[in-house]
C-alpha positions as CSV (number, residue, x, y, z in Angstrom):
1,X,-62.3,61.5,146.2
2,X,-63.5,62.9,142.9
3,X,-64.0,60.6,139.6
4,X,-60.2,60.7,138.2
5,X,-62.3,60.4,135.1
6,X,-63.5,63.2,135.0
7,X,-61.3,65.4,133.0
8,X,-60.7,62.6,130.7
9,X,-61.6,63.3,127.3
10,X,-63.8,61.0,125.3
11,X,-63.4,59.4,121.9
12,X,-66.4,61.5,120.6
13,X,-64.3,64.9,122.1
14,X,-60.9,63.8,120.8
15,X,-62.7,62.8,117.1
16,X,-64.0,66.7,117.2
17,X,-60.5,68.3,117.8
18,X,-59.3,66.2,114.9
19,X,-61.9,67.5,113.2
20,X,-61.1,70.9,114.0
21,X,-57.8,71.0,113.2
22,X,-58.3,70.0,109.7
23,X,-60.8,72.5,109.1
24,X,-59.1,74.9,110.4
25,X,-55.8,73.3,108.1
26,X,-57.8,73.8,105.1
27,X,-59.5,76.9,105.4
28,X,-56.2,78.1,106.1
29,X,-54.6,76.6,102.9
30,X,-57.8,77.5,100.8
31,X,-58.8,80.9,102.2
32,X,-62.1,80.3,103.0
33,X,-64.6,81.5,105.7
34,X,-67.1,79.7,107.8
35,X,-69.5,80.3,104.6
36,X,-67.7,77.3,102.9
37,X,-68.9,73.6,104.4
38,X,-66.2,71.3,105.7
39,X,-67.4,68.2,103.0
40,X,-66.4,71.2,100.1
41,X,-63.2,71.9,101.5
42,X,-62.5,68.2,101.7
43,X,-63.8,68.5,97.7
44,X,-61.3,71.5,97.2
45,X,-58.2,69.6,98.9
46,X,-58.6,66.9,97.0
47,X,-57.5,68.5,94.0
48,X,-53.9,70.1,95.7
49,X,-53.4,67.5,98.2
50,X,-52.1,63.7,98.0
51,X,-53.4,62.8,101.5
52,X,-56.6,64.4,101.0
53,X,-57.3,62.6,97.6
54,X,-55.9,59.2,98.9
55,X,-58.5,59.5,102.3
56,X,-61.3,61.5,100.5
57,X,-64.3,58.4,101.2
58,X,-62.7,58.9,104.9
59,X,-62.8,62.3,105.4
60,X,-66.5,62.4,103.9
61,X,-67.4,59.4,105.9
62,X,-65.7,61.2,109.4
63,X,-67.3,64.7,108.3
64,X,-70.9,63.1,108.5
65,X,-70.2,61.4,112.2
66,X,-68.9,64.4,113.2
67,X,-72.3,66.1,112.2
68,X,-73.9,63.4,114.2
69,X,-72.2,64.0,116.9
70,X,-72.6,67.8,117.1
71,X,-76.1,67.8,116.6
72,X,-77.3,65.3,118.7
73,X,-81.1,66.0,119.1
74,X,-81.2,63.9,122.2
75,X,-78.3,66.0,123.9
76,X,-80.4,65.8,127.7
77,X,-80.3,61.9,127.6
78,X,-77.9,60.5,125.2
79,X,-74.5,63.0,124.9
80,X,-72.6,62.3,122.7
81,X,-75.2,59.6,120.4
82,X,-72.1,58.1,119.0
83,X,-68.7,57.5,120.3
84,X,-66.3,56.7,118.0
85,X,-64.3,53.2,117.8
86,X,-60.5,53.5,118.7
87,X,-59.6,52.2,115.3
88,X,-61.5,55.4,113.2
89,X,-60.2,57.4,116.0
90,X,-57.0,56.3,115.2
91,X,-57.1,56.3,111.6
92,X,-58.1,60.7,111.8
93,X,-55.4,60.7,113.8
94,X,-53.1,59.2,111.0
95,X,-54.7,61.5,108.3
96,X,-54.1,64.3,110.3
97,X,-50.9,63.8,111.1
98,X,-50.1,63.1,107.7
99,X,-51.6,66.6,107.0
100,X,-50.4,69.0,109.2
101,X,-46.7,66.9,109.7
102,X,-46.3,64.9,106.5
103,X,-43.9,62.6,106.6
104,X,-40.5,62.5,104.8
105,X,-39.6,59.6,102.6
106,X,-36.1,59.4,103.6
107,X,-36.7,59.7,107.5
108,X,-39.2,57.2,107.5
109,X,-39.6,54.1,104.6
110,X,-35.7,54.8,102.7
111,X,-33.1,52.6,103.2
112,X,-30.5,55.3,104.5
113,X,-27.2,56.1,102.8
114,X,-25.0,54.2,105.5
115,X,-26.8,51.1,104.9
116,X,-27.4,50.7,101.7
117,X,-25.4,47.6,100.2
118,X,-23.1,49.1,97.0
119,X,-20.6,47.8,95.2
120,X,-17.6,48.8,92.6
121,X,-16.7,47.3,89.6
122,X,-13.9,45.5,90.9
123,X,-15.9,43.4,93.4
124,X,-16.6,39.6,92.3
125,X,-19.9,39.0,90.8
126,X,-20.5,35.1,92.7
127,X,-19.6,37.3,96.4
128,X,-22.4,40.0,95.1
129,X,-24.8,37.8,94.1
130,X,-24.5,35.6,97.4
131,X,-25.0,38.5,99.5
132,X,-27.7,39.6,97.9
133,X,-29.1,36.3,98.1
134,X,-28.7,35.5,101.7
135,X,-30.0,39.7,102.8
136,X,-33.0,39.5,100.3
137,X,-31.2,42.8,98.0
138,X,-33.1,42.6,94.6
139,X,-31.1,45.7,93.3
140,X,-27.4,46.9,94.2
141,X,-26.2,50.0,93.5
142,X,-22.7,50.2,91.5
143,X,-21.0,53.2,92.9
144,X,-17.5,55.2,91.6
145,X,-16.5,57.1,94.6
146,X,-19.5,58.5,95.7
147,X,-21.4,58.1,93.1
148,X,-24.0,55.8,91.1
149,X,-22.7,54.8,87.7
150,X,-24.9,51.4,87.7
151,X,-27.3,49.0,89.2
152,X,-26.4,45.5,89.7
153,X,-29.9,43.1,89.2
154,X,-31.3,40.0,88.4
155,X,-32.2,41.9,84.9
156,X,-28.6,43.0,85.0
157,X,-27.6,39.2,85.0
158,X,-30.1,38.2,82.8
159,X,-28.8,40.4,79.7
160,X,-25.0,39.2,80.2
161,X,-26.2,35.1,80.0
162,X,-28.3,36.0,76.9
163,X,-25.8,39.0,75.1
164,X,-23.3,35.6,76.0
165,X,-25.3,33.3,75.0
166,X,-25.3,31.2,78.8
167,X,-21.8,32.0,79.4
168,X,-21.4,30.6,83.3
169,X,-20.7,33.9,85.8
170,X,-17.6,31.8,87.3
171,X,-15.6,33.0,90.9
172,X,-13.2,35.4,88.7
173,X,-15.7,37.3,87.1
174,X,-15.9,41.3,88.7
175,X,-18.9,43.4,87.9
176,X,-17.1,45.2,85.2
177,X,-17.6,42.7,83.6
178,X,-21.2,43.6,83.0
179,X,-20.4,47.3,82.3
180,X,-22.9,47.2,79.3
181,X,-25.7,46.2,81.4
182,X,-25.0,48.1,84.8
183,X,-25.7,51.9,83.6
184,X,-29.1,52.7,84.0
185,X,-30.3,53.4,81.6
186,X,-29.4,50.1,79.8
187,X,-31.8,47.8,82.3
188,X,-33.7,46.2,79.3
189,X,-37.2,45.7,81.3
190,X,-36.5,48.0,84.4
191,X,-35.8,51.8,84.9
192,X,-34.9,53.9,88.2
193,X,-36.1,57.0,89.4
194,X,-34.1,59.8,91.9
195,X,-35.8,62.5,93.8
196,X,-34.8,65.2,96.2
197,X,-34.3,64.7,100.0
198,X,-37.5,66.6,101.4
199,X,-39.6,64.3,99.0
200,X,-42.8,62.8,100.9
201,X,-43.9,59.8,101.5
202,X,-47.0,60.1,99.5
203,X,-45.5,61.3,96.4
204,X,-43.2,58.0,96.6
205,X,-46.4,56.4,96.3
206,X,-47.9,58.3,93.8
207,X,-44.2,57.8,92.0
208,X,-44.8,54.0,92.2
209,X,-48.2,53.9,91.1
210,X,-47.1,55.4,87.8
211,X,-44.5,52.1,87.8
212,X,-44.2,51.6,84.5
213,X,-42.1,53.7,81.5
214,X,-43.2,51.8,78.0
215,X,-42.5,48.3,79.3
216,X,-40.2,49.2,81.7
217,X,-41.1,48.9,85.3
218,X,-40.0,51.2,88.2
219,X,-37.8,49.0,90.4
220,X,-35.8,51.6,92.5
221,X,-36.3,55.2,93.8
222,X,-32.6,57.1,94.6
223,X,-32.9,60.0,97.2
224,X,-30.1,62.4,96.4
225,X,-29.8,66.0,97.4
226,X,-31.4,68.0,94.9
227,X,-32.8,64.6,92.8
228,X,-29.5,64.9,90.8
229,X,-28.1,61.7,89.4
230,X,-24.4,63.2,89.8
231,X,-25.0,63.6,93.7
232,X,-24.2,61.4,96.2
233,X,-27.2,58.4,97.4
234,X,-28.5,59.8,100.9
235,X,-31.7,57.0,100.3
236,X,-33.0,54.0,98.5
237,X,-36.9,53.2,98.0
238,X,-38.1,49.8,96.5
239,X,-41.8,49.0,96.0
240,X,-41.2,46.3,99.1
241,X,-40.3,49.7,101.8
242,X,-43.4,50.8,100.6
243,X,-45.9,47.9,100.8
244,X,-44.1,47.4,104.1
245,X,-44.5,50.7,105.9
């Protein structure tokens, strides 16, 4: 019986197909020969692609392994000299994947449309605010037919006790009643973003790292259509979906 090993490819072989890939990905995107290095084109990337720039220490780190590997001097003994852990294995896998297939923010870390929690301005404020309590919802969307005319928040609460100077939110009191607080732009220390429906999930990130608008903080990214506020929600993103994915 022959070794059913045999054709089973090592971590060292499956690390230089990765590699592979992505240098043929960039020279591709770049138009560049074999004259240009691999490390350069990492450089090059870095400067038109978010992946690239987030896993640049990576890719360099990876690129000099892989030159270790290649050009092993003690081939006739020792082959291959290093074999890559699972774990950095794994992590070129995720680079690559997020190169060549890059993930879509509203397939993968949005809320979807159907379950997002909204609300109209004739819903009571107490039966809001308990369901947002008891589901962990920091941020509700106020919707008029199909679409967004407010956001319902701790902030939003906040500047109705103060603009009523600790008025009690009692069991008759609806969300219009905070109709001056609601619309968006009106949040007095957050804001809310809305981007298109092919949006990826590392420009969400790069979105949130750019969190704050004067002294306004980024609480809630909208997927719609086209990034439209006038279009329907299709996806929510909160800082949370993103620490979380």
């Amino acid at each position: 019986m022959g070794d059913i090993n045999k054709n089973k490819k090592s971590n060292a072989e499956k690390f230089i197909v990765i590699y592979n890939e992505l240098d043929r990905y960039m020279r591709k995107c770049l138009d560049e020969d074999d004259r240009i290095g691999h490390t350069d084109l990492v450089k090059r990337m870095t400067k038109r692609n978010k992946t690239f720039a987030k896993n640049k220490d990576d890719l360099m780190l990876f690129a000099r392994l892989r030159n270790s590997i290649i050009h092993n001097p003690y081939n006739r003994e020792i082959d291959p000299i290093a074999e890559p852990h699972d774990k950095i294995l794994d992590k070129y896998k995720e680079i690559r994947d997020k190169v060549l297939n890059p993930p879509i923010a509203l397939d993968s870390i949005a809320v979807k449309g159907k379950n997002i929690y909204s609300v109209t301005v004739d819903e009571f404020a107490f039966d809001v605010m308990n369901i947002m309590r008891d589901n962990n919802y920091t941020h509700v969307p106020v919707i008029d037919g199909d679409f967004i005319i407010g956001v319902f928040s701790e902030s939003t609460v906040f500047s109705y006790m103060v603009a009523n100077e600790g008025s009690p939110i009692n069991r008759d009191t609806k969300i219009k009643e905070f109709e001056e607080f609601i619309p968006l732009d009106r949040h007095v220390s957050e804001f809310f973003s809305f981007v298109h429906k092919d949006t990826l999930v590392v420009e969400i990130e790069e979105i949130f790292q750019r969190k704050f608008n004067g002294k306004k903080r980024l609480s809630v990214i909208f997927i719609t259509e086209t990034g439209r506020v006038k279009e329907k929600i299709l996806g929510l993103i909160t800082p949370w979906d993103v620490a979380a994915k």
